[in-house]
DRENNUDREN-375130 format. One record per atom (N, C-alpha, C): residue number from 1; residue in one letter; atom name; x, y, z. Coordinates in nm, 3 decimals. Example, Ala and Ser with C-alpha at 12.3 -4.5 7.8 and 13.67 -1.06 7.14 Angstrom:
BEGIN
<node i="1" aa="a" at="N" X="1.319" Y="-0.569" Z="0.780"/>
<node i="1" aa="a" at="CA" X="1.230" Y="-0.450" Z="0.780"/>
<node i="1" aa="a" at="C" X="1.320" Y="-0.330" Z="0.780"/>
<node i="2" aa="s" at="N" X="1.285" Y="-0.225" Z="0.708"/>
<node i="2" aa="s" at="CA" X="1.367" Y="-0.106" Z="0.714"/>
<node i="2" aa="s" at="C" X="1.290" Y="0.003" Z="0.787"/>
This chain:
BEGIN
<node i="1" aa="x" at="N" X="-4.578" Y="0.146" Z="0.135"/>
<node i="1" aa="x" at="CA" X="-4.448" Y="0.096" Z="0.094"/>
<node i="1" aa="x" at="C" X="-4.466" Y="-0.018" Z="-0.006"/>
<node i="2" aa="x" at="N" X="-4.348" Y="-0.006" Z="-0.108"/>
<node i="2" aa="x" at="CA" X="-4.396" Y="-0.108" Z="-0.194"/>
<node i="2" aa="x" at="C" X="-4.349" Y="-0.238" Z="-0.144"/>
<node i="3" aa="x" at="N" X="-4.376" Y="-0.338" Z="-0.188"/>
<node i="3" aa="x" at="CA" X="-4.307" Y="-0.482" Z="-0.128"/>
<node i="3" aa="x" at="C" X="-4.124" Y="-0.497" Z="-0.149"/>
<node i="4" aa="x" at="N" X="-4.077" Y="-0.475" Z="-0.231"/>
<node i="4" aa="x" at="CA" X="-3.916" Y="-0.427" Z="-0.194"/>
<node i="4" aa="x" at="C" X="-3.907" Y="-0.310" Z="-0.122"/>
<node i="5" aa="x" at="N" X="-3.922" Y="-0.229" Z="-0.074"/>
<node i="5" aa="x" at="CA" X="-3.904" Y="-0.112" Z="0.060"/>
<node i="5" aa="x" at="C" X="-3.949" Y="-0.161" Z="0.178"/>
<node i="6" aa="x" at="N" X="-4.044" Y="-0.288" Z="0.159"/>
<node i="6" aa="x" at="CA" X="-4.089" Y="-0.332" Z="0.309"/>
<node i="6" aa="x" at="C" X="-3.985" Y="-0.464" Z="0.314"/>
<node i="7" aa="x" at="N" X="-3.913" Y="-0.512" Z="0.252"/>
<node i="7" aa="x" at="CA" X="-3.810" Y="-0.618" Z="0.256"/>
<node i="7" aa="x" at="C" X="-3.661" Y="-0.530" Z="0.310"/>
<node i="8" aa="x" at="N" X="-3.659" Y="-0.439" Z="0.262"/>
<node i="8" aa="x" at="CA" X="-3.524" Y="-0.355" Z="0.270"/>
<node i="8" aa="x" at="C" X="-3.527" Y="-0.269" Z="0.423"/>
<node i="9" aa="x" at="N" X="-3.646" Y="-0.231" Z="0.468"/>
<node i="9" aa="x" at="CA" X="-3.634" Y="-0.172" Z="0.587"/>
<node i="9" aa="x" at="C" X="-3.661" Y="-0.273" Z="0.715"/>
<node i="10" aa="x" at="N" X="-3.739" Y="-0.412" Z="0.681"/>
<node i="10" aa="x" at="CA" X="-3.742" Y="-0.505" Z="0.771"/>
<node i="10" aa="x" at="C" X="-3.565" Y="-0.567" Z="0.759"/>
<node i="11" aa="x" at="N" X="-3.510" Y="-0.608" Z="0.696"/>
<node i="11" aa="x" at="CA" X="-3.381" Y="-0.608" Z="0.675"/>
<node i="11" aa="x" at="C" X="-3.332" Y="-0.521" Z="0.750"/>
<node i="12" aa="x" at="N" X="-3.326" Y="-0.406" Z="0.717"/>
<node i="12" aa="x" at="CA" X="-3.271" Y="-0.302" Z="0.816"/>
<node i="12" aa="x" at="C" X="-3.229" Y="-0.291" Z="0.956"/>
<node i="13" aa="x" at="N" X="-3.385" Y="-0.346" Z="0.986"/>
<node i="13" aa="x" at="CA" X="-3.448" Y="-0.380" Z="1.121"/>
<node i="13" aa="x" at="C" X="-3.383" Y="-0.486" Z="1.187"/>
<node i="14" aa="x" at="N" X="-3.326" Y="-0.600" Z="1.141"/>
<node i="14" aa="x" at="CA" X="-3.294" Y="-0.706" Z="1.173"/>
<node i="14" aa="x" at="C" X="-3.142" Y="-0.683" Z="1.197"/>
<node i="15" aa="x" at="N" X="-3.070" Y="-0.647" Z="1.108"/>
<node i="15" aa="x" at="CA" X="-2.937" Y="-0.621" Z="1.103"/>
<node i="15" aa="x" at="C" X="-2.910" Y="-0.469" Z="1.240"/>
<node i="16" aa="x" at="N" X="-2.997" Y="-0.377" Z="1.236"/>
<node i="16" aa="x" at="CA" X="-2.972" Y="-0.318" Z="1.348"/>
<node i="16" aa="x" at="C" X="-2.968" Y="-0.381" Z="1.481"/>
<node i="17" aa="x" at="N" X="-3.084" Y="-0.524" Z="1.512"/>
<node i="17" aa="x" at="CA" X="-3.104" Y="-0.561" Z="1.667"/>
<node i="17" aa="x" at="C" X="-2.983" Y="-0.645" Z="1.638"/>
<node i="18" aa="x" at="N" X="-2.952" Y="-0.728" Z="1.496"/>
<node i="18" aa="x" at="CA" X="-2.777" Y="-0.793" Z="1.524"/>
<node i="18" aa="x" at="C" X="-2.713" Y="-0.717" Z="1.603"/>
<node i="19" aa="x" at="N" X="-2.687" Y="-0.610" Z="1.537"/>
<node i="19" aa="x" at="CA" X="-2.575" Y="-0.497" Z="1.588"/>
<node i="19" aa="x" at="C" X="-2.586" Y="-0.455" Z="1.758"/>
<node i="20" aa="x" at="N" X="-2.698" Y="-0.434" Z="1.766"/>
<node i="20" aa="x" at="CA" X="-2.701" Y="-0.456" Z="1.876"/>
<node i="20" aa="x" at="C" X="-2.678" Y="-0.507" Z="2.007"/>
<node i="21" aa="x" at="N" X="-2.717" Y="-0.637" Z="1.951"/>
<node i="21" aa="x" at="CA" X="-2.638" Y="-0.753" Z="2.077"/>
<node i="21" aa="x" at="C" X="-2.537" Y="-0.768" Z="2.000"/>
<node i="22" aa="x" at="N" X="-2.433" Y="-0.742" Z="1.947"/>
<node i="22" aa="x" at="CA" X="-2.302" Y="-0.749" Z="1.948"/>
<node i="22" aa="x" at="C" X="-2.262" Y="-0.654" Z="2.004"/>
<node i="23" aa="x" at="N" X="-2.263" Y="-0.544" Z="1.987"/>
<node i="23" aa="x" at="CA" X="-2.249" Y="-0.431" Z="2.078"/>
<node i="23" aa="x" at="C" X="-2.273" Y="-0.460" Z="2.250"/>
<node i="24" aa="x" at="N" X="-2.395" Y="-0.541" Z="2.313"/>
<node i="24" aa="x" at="CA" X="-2.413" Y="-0.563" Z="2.453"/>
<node i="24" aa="x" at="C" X="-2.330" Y="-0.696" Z="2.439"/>
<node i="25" aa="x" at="N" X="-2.264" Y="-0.818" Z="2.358"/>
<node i="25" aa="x" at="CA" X="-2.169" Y="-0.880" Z="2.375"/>
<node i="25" aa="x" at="C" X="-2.074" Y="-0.778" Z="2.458"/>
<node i="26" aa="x" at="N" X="-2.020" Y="-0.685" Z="2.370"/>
<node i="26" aa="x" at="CA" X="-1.868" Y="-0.639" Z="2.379"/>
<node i="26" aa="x" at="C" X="-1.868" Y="-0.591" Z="2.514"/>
<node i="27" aa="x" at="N" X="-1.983" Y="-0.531" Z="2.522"/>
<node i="27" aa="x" at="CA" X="-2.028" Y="-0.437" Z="2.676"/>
<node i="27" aa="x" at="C" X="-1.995" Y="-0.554" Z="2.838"/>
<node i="28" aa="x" at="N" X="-2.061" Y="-0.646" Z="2.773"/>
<node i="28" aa="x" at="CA" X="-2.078" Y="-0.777" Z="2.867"/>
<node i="28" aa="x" at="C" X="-1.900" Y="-0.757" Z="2.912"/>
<node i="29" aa="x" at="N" X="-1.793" Y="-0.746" Z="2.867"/>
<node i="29" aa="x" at="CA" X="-1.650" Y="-0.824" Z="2.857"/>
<node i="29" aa="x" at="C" X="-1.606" Y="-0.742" Z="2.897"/>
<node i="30" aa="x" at="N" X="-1.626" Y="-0.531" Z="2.954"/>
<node i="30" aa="x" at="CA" X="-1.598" Y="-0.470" Z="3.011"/>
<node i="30" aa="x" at="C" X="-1.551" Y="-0.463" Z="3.152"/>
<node i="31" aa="x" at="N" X="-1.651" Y="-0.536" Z="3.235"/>
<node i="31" aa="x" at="CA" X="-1.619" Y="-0.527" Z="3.360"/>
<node i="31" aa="x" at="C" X="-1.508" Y="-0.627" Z="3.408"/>
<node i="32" aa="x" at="N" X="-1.424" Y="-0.632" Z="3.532"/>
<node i="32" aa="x" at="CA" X="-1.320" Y="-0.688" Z="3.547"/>
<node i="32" aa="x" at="C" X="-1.462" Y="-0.757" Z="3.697"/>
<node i="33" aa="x" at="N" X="-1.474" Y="-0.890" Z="3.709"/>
<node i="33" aa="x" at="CA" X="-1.472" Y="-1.004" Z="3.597"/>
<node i="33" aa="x" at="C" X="-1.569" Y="-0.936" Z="3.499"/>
<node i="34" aa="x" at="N" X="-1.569" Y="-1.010" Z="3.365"/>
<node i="34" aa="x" at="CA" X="-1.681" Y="-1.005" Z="3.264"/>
<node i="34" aa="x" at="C" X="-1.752" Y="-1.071" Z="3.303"/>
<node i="35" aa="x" at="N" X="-1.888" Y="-1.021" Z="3.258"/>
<node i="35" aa="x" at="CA" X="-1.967" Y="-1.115" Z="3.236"/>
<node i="35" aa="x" at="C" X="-2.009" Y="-1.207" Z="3.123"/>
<node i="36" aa="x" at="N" X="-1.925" Y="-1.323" Z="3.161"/>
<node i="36" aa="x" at="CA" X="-1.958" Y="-1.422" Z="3.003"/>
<node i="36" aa="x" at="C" X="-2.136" Y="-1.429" Z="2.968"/>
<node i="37" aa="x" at="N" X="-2.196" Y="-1.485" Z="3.046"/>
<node i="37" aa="x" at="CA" X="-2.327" Y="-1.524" Z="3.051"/>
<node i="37" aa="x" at="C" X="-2.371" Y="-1.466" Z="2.922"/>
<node i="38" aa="x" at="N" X="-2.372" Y="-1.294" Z="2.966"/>
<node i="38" aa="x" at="CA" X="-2.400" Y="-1.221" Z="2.919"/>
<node i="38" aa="x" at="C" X="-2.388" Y="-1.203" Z="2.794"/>
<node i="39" aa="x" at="N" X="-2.258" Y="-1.252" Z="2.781"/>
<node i="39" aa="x" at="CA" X="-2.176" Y="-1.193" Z="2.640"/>
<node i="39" aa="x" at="C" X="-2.179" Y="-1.328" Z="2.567"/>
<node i="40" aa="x" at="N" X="-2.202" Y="-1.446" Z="2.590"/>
<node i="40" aa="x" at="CA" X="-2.226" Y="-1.563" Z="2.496"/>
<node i="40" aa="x" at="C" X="-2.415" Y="-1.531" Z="2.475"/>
<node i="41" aa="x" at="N" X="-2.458" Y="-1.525" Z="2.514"/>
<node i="41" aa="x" at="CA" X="-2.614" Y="-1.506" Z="2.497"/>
<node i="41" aa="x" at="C" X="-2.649" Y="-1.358" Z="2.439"/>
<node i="42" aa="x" at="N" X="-2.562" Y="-1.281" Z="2.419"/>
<node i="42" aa="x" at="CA" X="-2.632" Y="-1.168" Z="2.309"/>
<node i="42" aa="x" at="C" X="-2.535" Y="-1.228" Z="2.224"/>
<node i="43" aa="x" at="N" X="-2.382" Y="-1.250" Z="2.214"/>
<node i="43" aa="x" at="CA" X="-2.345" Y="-1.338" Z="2.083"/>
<node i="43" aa="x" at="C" X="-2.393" Y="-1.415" Z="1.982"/>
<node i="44" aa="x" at="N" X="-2.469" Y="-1.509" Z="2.064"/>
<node i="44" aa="x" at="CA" X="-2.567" Y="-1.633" Z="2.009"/>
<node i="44" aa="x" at="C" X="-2.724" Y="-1.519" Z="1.974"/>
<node i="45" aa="x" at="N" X="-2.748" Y="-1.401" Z="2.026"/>
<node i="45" aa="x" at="CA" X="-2.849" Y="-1.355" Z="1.985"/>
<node i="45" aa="x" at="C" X="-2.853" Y="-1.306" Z="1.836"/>
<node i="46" aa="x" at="N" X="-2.709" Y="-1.229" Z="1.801"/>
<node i="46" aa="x" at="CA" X="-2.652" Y="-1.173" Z="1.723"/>
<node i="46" aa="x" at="C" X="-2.630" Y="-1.272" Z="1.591"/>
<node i="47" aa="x" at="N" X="-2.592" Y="-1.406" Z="1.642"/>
<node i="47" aa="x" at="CA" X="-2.601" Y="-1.445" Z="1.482"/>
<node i="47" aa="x" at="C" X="-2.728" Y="-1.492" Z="1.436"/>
<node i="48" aa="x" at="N" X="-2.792" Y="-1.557" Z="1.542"/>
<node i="48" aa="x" at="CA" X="-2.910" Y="-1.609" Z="1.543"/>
<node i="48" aa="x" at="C" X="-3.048" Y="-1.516" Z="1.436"/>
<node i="49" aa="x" at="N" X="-3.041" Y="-1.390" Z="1.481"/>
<node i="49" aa="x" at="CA" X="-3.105" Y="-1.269" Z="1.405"/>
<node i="49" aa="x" at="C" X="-3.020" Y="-1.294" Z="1.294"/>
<node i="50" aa="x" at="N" X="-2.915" Y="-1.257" Z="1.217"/>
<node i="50" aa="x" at="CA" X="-2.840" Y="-1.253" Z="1.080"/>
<node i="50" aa="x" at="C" X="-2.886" Y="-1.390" Z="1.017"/>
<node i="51" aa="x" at="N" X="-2.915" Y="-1.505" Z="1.093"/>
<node i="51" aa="x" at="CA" X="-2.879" Y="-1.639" Z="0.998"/>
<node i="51" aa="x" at="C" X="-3.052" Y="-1.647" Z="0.994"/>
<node i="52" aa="x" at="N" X="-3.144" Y="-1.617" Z="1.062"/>
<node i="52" aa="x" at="CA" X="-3.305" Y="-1.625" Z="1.045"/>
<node i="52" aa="x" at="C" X="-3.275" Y="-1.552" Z="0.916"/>
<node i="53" aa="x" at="N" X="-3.296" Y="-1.391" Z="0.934"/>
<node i="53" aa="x" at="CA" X="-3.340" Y="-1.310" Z="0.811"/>
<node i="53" aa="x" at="C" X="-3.236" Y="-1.351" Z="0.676"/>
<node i="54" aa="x" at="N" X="-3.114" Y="-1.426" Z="0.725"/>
<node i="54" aa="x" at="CA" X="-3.095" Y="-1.445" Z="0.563"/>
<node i="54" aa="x" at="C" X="-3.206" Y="-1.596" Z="0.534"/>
<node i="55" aa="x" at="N" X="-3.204" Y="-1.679" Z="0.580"/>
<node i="55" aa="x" at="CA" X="-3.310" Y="-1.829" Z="0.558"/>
<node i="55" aa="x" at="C" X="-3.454" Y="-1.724" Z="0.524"/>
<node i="56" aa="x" at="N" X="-3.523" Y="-1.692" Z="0.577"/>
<node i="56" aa="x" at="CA" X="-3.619" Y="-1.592" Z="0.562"/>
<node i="56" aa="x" at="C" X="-3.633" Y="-1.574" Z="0.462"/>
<node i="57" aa="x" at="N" X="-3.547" Y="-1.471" Z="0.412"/>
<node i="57" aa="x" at="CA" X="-3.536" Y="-1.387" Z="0.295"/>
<node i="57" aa="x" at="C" X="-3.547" Y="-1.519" Z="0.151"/>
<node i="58" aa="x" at="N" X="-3.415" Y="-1.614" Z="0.183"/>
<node i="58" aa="x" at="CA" X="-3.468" Y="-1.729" Z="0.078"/>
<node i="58" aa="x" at="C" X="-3.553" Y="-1.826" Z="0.052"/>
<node i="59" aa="x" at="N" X="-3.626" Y="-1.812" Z="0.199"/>
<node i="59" aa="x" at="CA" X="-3.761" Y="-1.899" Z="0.131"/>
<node i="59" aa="x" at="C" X="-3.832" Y="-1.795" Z="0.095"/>
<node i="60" aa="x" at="N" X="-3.853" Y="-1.721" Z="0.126"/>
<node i="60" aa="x" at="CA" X="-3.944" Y="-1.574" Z="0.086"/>
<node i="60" aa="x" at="C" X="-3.939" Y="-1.548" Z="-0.092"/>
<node i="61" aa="x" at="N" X="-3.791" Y="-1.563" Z="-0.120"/>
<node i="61" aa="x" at="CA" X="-3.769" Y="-1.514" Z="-0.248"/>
<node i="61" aa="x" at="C" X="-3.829" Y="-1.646" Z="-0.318"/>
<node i="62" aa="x" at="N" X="-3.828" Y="-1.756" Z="-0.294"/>
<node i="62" aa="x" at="CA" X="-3.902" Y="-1.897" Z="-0.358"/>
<node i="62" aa="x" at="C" X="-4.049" Y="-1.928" Z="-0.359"/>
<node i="63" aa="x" at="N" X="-4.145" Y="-1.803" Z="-0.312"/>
<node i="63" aa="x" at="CA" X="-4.259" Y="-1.810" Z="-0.296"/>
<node i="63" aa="x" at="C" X="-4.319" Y="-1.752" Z="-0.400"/>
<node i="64" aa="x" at="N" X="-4.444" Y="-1.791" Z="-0.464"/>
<node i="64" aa="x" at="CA" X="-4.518" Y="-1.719" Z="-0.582"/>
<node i="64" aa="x" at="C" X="-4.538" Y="-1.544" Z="-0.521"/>
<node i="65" aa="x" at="N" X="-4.573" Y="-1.451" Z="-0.632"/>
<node i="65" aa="x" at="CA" X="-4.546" Y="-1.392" Z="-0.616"/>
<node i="65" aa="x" at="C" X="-4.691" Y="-1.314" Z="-0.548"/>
<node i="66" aa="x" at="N" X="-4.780" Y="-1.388" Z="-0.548"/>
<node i="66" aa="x" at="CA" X="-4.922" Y="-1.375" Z="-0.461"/>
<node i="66" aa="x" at="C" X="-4.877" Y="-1.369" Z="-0.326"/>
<node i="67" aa="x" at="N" X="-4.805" Y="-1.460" Z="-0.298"/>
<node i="67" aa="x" at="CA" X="-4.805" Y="-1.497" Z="-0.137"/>
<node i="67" aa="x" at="C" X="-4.667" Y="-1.405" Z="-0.099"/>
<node i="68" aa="x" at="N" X="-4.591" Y="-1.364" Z="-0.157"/>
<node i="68" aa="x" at="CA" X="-4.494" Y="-1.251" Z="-0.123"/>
<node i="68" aa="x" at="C" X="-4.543" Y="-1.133" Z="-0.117"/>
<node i="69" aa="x" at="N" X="-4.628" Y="-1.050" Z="-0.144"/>
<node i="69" aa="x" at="CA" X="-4.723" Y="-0.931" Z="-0.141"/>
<node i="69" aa="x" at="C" X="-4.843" Y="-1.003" Z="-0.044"/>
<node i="70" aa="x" at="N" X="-4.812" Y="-1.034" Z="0.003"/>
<node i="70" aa="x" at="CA" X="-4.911" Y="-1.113" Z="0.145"/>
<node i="70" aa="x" at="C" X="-4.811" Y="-1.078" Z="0.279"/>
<node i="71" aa="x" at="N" X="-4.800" Y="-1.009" Z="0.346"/>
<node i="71" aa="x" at="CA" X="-4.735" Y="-0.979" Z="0.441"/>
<node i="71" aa="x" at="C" X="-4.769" Y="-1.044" Z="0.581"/>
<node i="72" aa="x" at="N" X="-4.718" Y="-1.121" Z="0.672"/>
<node i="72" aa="x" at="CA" X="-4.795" Y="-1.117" Z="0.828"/>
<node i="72" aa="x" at="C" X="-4.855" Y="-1.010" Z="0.873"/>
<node i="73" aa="x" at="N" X="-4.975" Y="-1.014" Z="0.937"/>
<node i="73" aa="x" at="CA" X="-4.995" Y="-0.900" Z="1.013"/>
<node i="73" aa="x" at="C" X="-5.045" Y="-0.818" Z="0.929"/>
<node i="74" aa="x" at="N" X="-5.076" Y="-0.806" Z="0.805"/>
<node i="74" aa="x" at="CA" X="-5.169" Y="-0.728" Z="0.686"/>
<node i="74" aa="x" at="C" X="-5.298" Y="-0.783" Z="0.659"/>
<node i="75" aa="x" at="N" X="-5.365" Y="-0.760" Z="0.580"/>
<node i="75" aa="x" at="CA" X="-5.513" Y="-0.799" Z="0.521"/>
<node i="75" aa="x" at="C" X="-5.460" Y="-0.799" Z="0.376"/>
<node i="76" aa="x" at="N" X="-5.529" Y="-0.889" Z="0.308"/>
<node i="76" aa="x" at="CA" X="-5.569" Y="-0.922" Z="0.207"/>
<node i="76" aa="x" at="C" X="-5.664" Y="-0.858" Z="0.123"/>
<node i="77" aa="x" at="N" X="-5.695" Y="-0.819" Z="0.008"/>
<node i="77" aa="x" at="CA" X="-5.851" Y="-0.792" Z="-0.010"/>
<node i="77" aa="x" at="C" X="-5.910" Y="-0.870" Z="-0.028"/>
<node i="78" aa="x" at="N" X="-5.890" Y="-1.003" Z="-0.054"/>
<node i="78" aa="x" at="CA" X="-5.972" Y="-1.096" Z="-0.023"/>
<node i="78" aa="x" at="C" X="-5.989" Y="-1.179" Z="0.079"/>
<node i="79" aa="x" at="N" X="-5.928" Y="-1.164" Z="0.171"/>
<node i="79" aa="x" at="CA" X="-5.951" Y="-1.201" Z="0.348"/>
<node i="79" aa="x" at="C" X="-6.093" Y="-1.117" Z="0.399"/>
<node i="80" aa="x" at="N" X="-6.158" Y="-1.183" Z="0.467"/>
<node i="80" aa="x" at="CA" X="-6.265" Y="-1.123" Z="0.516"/>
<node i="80" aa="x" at="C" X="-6.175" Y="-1.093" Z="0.679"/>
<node i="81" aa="x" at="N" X="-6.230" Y="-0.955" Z="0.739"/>
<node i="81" aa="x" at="CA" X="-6.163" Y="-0.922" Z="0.868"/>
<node i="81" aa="x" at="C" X="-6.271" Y="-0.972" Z="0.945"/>
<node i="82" aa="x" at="N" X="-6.195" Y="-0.925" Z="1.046"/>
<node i="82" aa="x" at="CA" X="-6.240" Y="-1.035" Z="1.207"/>
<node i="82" aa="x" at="C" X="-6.245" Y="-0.872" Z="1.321"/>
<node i="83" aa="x" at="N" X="-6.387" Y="-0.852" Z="1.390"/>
<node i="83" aa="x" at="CA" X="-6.318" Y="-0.731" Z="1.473"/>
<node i="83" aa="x" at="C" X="-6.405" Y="-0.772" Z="1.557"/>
C-alpha cells in the first residue's frame, strides 16, 4: 500500500470503531432502566477515537516527509532488525 492508502484505510479504521461505540451508546439507552454507565463511556469512547485520528492526522501531515513513510510497527531499510 502506498502511504496515502495506508492513511485512508487506517482512517477508515478509526471512524468505523467511532461508529461503533456510538452505536453500543444507543444500545446502552434501550433497556428500561438504561444503562447510562454504559452509554456515557462508549460516548466518550466515540469522540475520543474521532478527535485522536483527526490531532494524529495533523501532526502527521507536519512531519518531513522521511518520517511519514516511516510507519509504527514497520522496518526501515535502514533500521537494523532485532529477532
Amino acid at each position: 500500500m502506498q502511504p496515502d492508502e495506508v492513511r485512508i484505510h487506517d482512517t477508515r479504521e478509526w471512524i468505523a470503531r467511532s461508529r461503533e461505540d456510538l452505536d453500543m451508546a444507543a444500545f446502552a439507552l434501550t433497556p428500561k432502566p438504561p444503562f447510562l454507565r454504559d452509554c456515557l463511556f462508549h460516548s466518550q469512547q466515540a469522540g475520543a477515537l474521532a478527535s485522536a485520528r483527526k490531532l494524529v492526522a495533523e501532526v502527521f501531515a507536519c512531519l518531513p516527509s522521511e518520517v511519514q513513510s516511516s510507519r509504527p510497527g514497520t522496518v526501515r531499510d535502514d533500521e537494523p532488525t532485532t529477532t
